[in-house]
N, C-alpha and C positions, 0 to 999 in steps of 0.2 A: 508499727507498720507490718502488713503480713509478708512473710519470707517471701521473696521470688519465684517463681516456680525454674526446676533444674535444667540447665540447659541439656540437647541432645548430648551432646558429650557427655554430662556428669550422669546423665540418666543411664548411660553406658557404662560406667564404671563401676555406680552402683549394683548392675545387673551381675556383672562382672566377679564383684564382691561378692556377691552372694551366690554366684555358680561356684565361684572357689571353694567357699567354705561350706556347702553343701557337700565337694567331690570332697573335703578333707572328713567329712564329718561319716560321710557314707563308706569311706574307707576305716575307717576308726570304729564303727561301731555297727555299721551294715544298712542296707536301706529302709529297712524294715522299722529300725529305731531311730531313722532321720524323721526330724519334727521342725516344723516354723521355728515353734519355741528355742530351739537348740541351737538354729542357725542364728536368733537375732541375740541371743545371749551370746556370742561367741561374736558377734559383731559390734553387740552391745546397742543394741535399734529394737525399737519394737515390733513383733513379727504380724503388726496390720501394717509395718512398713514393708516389709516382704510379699504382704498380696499385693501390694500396690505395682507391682513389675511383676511376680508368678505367681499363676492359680494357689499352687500346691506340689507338693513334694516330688509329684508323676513329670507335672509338664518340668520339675529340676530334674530327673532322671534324664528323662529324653532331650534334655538343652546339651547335659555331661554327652551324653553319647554323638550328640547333631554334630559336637562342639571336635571331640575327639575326631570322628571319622572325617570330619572336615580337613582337620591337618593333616592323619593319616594320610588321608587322598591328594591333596597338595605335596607332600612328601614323593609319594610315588608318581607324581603327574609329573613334578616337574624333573625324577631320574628319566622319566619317560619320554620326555620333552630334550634333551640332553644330547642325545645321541640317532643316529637314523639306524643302527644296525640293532634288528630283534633282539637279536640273543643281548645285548651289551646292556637294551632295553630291559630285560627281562632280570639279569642281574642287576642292573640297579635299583629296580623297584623291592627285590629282596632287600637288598641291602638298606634301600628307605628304611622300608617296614624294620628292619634292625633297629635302625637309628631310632626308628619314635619310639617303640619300645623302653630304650633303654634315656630316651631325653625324659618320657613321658609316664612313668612306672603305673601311676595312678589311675594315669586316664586308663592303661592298658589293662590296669587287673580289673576294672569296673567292666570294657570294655568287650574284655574276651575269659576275665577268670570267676568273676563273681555272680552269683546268684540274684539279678536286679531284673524286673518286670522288661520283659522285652514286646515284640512287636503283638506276637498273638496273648498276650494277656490284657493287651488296649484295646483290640475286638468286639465292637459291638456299645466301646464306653464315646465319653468326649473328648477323648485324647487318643483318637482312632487316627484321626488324618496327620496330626503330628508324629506319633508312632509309625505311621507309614512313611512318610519322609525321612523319618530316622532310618527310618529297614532299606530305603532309597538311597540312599546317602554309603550306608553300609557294603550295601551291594556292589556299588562302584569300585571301591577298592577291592573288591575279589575280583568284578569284571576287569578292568583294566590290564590284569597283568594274567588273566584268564586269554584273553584279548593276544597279547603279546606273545605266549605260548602256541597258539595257533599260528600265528604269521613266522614265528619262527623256525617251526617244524616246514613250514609253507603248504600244509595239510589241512584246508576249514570246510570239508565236506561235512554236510548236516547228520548224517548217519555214523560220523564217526566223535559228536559232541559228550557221547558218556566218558570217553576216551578222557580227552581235553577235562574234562572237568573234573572226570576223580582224580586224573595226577595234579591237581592244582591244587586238589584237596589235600590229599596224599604228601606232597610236599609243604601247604600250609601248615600240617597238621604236627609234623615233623620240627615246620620253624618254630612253631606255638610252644612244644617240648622243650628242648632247648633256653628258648626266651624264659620261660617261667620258670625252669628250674635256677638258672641265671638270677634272676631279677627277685624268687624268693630267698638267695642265699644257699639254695641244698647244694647248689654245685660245688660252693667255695667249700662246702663244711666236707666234701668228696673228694674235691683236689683243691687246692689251695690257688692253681693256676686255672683259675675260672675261665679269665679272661681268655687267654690262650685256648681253652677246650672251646670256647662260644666260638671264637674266631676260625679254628680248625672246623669246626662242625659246620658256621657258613658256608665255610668253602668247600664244602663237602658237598653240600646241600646247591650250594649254585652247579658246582661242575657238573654234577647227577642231572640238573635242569638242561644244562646245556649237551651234556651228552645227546640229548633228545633231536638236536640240530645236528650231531654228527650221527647217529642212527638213521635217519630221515635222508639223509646225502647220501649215505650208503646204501642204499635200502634196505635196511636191515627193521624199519620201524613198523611194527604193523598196528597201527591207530584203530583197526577193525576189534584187536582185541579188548576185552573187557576185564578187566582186574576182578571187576565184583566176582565173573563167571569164569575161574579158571576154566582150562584147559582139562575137561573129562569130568567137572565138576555137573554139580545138578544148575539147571535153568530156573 
């Protein structure tokens, strides 16, 4: 008798299957060297079983990335969702974004450390509109707590949006450091109390955010200014 066909559930798992072991395989040996072949050997499935749920190795990039920013954004949706006060907001979506990092090592080095086709190298191909939903998806967890900086400060004049946006950058960029020095091991092999340095250094990095709300109260905050363009510097 011919097999069954896979109920939606298993049809899920198997998807599942094979996004896992795609992120394990692109981690191991980069994207460039992920192959069908590689993933159904390691599943032990033939890889015309792999077309049968994904084109090819692109629409697996962008499934790992849908897939990550997804929880990402769950993570800090729901610190955000937690609490009515900005600033409390605003710390705990840091502190999310900590947490996945450090639950999530893999998704995070694909995500934010490795060299994997992102939105503008799907431009112009068939994995255009997928790629934009990925870059959609993405954007959300910067907006959201992009978002919460503004309300915090209680400053969302439109002429003052470069403002808002490099320091959100400027502190991303900052947590990014940290995280991956963390998560590749150089910190432990620097100080042996890693853990402790990541943890001082959040909280270095939230009070420096919230400062922003006690500058803004005092008025001492000027949001006109622009990082990019110091003070006497060229335009």
């Amino acid at each position: 008798m011919p097999k069954s066909p896979r109920t939606q559930e298993e049809v899920e798992v198997v998807k599942e299957q094979i996004l896992d072991t795609a992120l394990q395989l692109i981690i191991e040996d980069g994207f460039n060297n992920l192959s069908m072949r590689k993933i159904a050997a390691r599943l032990d499935i033939t890889a015309t079983t792999i077309y049968n749920y994904y084109t090819g190795k692109n629409e697996l990039n962008l499934m790992i990335y849908i897939r990550g920013f997804e929880i990402l954004y769950g993570m800090m949706r729901e610190k955000r969702d937690d609490c009515d006060d900005p600033a409390r907001r605003v710390e705990g979506m840091i502190r999310a974004y900590v947490d996945f990092a450090l639950a999530f090592p893999d998704y995070y080095d694909i995500m934010f450390n490795m060299h994997t086709p992102k939105y503008s190298d799907y431009i112009g191909t068939d994995m255009e509109p997928l790629a934009f939903r990925e870059k959609q998806i993405a954007l959300k967890c910067f907006e959201i707590i992009l978002v919460e900086i503004r309300e915090m400060t209680g400053t969302v004049a439109t002429e003052v949006e470069e403002f808002f946006h490099y320091t959100t950058l400027r502190f991303w960029s900052d947590l990014h450091g940290i995280i991956s020095l963390y998560n590749s091991r150089v910190l432990y092999e620097v100080d042996e109390g890693s853990d402790r340095i990541l943890a001082r250094r959040v909280d270095d990095l939230v009070l420096s955010l919230l400062q922003l709300k006690e500058a803004n109260e005092s008025g001492n905050l000027d949001p006109t200014y622009h990082p990019i363009h110091p003070a006497g510097g060229s335009e």
